[in-house]
N, C-alpha and C positions, 0 to 999 in steps of 0.2 A: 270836211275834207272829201267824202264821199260825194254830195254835189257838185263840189268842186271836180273832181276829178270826172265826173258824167261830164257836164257842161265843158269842160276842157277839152273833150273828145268833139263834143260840138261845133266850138269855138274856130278849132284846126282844119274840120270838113267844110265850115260855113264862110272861112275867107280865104281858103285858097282849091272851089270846088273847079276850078279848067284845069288847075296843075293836076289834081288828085284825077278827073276823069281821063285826062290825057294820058296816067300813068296808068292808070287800074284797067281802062277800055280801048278799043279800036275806034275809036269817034270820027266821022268826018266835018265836024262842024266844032266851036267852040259851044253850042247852047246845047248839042248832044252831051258834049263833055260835061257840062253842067249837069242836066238833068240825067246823068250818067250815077254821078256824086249823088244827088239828091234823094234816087231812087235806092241808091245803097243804104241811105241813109233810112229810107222809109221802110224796106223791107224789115231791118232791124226792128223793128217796133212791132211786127208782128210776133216775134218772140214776148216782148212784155209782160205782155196780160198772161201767159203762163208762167212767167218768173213769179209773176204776180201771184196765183192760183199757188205755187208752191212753197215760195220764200216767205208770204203773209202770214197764213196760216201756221206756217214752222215757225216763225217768231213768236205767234199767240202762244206754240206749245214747248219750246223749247226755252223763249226768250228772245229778246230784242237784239241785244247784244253779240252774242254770238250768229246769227242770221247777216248779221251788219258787218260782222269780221268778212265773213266766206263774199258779202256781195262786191268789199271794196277788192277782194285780189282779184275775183274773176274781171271786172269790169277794167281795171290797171292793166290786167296782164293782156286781155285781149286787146286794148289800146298799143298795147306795147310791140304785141305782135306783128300789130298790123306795119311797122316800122321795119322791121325784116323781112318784110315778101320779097319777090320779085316782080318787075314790072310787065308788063301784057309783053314787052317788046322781048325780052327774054324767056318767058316763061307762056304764053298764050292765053287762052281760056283757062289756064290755071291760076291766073293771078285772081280774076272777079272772084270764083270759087272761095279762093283763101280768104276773101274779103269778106264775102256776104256770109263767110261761117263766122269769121271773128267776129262784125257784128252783130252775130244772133248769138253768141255769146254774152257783147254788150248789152244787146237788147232782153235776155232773160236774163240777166246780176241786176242790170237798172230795174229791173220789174221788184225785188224786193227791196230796192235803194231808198228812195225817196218817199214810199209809206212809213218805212224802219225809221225813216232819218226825223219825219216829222212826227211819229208818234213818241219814240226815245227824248225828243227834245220836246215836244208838249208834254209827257208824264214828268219830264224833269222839274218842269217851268213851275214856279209861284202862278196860282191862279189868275193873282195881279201883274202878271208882269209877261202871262205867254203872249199878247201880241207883240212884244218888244224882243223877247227872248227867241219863238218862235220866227219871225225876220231876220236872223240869221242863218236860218237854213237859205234862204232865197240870196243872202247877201255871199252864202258862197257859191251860190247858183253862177251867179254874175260874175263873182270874182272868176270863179274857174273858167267861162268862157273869155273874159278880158285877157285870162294868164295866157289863154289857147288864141286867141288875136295877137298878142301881143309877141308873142314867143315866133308865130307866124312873120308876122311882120318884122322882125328885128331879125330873125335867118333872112329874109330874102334881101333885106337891105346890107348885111353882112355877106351874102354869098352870091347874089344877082340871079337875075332872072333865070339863064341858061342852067347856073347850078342848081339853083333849087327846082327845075324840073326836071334835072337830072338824078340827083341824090340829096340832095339838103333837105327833100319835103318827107324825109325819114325820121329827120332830129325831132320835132316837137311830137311824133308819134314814142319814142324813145325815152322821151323823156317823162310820158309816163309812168314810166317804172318807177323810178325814185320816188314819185310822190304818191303811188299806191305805197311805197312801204313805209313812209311817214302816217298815212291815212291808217294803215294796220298797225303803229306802236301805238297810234293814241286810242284807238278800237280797243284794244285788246289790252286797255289799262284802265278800263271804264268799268263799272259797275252798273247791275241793269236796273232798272229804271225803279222806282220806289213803287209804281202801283202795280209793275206787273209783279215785282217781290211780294207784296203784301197777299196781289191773288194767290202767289204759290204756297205762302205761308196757311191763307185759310180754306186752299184745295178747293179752289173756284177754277181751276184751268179747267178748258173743255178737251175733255179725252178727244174731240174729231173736231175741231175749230174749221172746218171746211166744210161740212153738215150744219154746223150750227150758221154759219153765216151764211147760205143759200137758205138754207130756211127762216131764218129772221132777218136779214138785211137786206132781203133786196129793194124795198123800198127804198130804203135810204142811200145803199149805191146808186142807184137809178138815178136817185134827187144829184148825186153826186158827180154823174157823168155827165149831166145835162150843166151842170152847176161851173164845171174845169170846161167845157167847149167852147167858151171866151179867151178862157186864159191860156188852153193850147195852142189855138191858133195864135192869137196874139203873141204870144212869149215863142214862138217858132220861126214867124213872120220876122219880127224885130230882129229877133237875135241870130237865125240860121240863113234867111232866105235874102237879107236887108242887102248885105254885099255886092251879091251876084245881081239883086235888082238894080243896084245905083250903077255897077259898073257898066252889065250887058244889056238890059234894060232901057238905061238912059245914056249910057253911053259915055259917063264921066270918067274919067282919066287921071292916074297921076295917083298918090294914095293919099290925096285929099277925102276921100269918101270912107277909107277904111281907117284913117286918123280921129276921123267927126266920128262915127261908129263908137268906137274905143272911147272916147270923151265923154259919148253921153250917154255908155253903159257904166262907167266913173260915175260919172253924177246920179243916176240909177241907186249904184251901190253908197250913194254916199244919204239918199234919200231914203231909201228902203227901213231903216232903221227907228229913224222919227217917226215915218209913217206906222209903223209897228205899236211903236208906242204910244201914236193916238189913239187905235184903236184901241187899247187897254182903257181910256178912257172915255171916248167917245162910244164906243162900241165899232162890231165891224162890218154892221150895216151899210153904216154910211159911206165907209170908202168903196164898198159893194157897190152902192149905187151911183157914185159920183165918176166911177171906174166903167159901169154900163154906160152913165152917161156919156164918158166921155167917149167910147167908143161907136157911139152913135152921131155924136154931130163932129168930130174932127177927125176921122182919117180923110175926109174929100179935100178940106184944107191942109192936111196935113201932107200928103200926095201930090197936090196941086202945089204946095211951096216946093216939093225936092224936083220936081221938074222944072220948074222956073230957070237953076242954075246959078250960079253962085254959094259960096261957102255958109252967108248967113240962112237964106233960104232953108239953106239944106239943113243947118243946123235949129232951126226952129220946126220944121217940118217932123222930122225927129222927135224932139222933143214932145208934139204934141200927141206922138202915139209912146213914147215911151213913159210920159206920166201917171197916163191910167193903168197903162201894166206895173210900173211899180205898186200904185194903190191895189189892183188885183196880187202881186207878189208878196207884199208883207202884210195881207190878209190870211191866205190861204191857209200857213204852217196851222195855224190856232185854229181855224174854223173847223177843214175838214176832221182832225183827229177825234173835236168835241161830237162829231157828227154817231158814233159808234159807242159802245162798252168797252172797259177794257179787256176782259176776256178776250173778245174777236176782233178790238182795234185795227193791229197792224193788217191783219186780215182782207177786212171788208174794204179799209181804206186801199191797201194794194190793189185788190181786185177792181175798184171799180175803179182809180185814178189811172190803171195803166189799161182799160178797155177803153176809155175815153181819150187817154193819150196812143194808142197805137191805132183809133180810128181818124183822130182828128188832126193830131198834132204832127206826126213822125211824116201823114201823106201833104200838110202845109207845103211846104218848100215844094214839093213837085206839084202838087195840081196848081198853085197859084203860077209856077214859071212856066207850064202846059197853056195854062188858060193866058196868058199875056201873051206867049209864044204862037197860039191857035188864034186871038181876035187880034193882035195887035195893039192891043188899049192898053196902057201903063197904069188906067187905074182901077184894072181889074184886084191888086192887094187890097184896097179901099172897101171896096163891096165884099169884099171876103171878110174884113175885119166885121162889116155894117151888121151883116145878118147873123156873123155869131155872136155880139151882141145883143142882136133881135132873140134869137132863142135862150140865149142864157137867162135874159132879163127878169122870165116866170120863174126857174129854178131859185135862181137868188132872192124873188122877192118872198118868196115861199122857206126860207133856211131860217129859224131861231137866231136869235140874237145869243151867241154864248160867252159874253167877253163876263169876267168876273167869276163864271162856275165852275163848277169844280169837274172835273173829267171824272169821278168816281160817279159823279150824276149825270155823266153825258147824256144818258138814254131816258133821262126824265125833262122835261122842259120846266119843271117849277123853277123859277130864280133863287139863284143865292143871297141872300142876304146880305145885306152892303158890308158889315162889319166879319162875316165869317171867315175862319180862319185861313193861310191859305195853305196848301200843300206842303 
């Protein structure tokens, strides 16, 4: 639910960013108004990495659980807010202002979100079964940006164009609400995670868990930042920037483009799952590297079909960058957590996922529609995807195989033994 409810704030900026910068800005241009949106978008992200710095560490010492409560209201409630502003045209310079505070609000709750979400649900997980169980974190990734398309798309087709850039592009920020307080009854009915119980039982917590992880982990964040610069761009590209490329971009029309989107972030989530579960068996090597690969020979084909024209096109085009991101998405949940101890888990993991996500990921959507906007070349996205591919490739090839082990032995690399019991 906490995934969900990030990616749904996503989902709302990433297909309808000319209505929101037309609202939020003085734009003279439709591609300002884009990149108006987008930079709101990225600024948030600078907050992160200290949500990160603060929330991580508070969950190593407080607990996962409760960390997880405080990140789902603030992140709900500032989505919620942002539905009650006023617009530039009422209100002036006071409207960005209200905006770019609400999403630095979002941007430091998400900073403890998504390390808390993946560590609670790998400490849960049967050692046999975290890549499959772990893939649900991502599948509500997806889901909450589909609900945040989806919600988008079915107001504007219920209210029409003039009203939703009037007042309708309020509802799906509103509707927020409600589902941060579903996301907080099932939080706060959970019990926390068996290994961090078992550390408090035998008084293994670290009194400064933010001492402790600067001083023993930065090698492995490092390995870890290098390791997510694939997956942020890629999983940013697809899913925030994809809209505004095919509409303004390329210049398609009609909601042919954000119907195909929606279908084959559906099929995503419908794949995400399997894929999970192979790696429990295959290991999650291999989707690692067949996810580098494919990031390496298909975005030029993959680019070169969406400008061709026509619906299949486009919809294979898609496809062939959304496949390798789901093999990067229902890897991730399981690998990064085994990356760490548990003592400093939620920790290390926060810090070093949301340095790498507030350098790489939150600035995608704007320098890639900058760098199209400044050469004119459409497959400027293409080469963006190439080369963080090209750098991730060493990180990944250099990460431990950890499918089967036990997270109480993350920080040893001996294997588990085929038969050993699981969590």
């Amino acid at each position: 639910m906490g995934n969900c409810i990030e990616w749904y704030d996503f989902g709302v900026f990433g297909f309808m960013p000319a209505v929101l910068g037309a609202v939020f800005f003085d734009a003279a241009t439709p591609t300002e108004n884009v990149l108006g949106t987008f930079a709101v978008l990225a600024v948030a992200f600078i907050a992160r990495p200290f949500g990160g710095f603060v929330f991580g560490p508070l969950g190593d010492r407080v607990g996962r659980r409760r960390v997880l409560a405080t990140t789902i209201v603030l992140m709900s409630g500032s989505t919620f807010a942002i539905g009650l502003f006023p617009s530039y045209q009422t209100a002036g310079v006071l409207t960005p202002i209200l905006v770019l505070l609400a999403r630095l609000v979002q941007g430091f709750s998400a900073g403890g979100e998504y390390g808390g979400a993946a560590t609670f649900m790998a400490e849960y997980a049967p050692d046999r079964k975290r890549g499959f169980l772990g893939s649900w974190l991502e599948f509500g990734s997806l889901g909450g940006y589909l609900l945040g398309a989806g919600v988008v798309t079915a107001t504007t087709i219920a209210l029409g164009e003039d009203a939703m850039a009037s007042w309708g592009w309020r509802i799906p920020f509103l509707l927020a609400g409600p589902l941060g307080l579903v996301g907080l009854y099932l939080r706060t009915r959970l019990e926390d995670t068996p290994l961090f119980q078992e550390a408090r039982t035998e008084d293994r917590l670290e009194s400064s868990p933010l001492k402790t992880v600067l001083r023993t982990q930065w090698r492995p964040i490092l390995h870890l930042i290098g390791y997510i610069i694939l997956l942020n761009i890629a999983d940013y590209v697809m899913l925030t920037y994809m809209e505004s490329y095919l509409t303004t971009t390329l210049g398609l029309s009609g909601r042919t483009p954000l119907l195909v989107i929606m279908a084959v972030i559906a099929g995503m989530m419908a794949l995400v799952g399997p894929v999970g579960a192979l790696t429990d068996r295959i290991g999650r090597k291999p989707l690692l590297y067949a996810a580098c690969a494919g990031f390496l020979a298909l975005p030029i084909p993959a680019f070169t079909l969406m400008r061709t024209g026509g619906t299949v096109p486009l919809v294979l085009g898609l496809v062939l960058i959304a496949v390798p991101l789901t093999f990067l998405l229902a890897t991730i949940p399981s690998v990064l957590p085994a990356m760490f101890p548990t003592t400093v888990r939620y920790g290390a993991f926060a810090i070093g996922y949301n340095m790498s996500t507030a350098l790489f990921a939150g600035t995608a959507p704007y320098i890639v529609t900058k760098l199209v906007d400044a050469t004119g070349n459409p497959m400027v996205p293409a080469y963006y995807l190439m080369v963080a591919a090209l750098i991730a490739a060493v990180p990944i090839h250099l990460l431990p195989e950890t499918a089967g082990r036990s997270l109480r032995e993350a920080a040893d690399s001996t294997p588990v033994p085929a038969k050993a019991p699981v969590n």
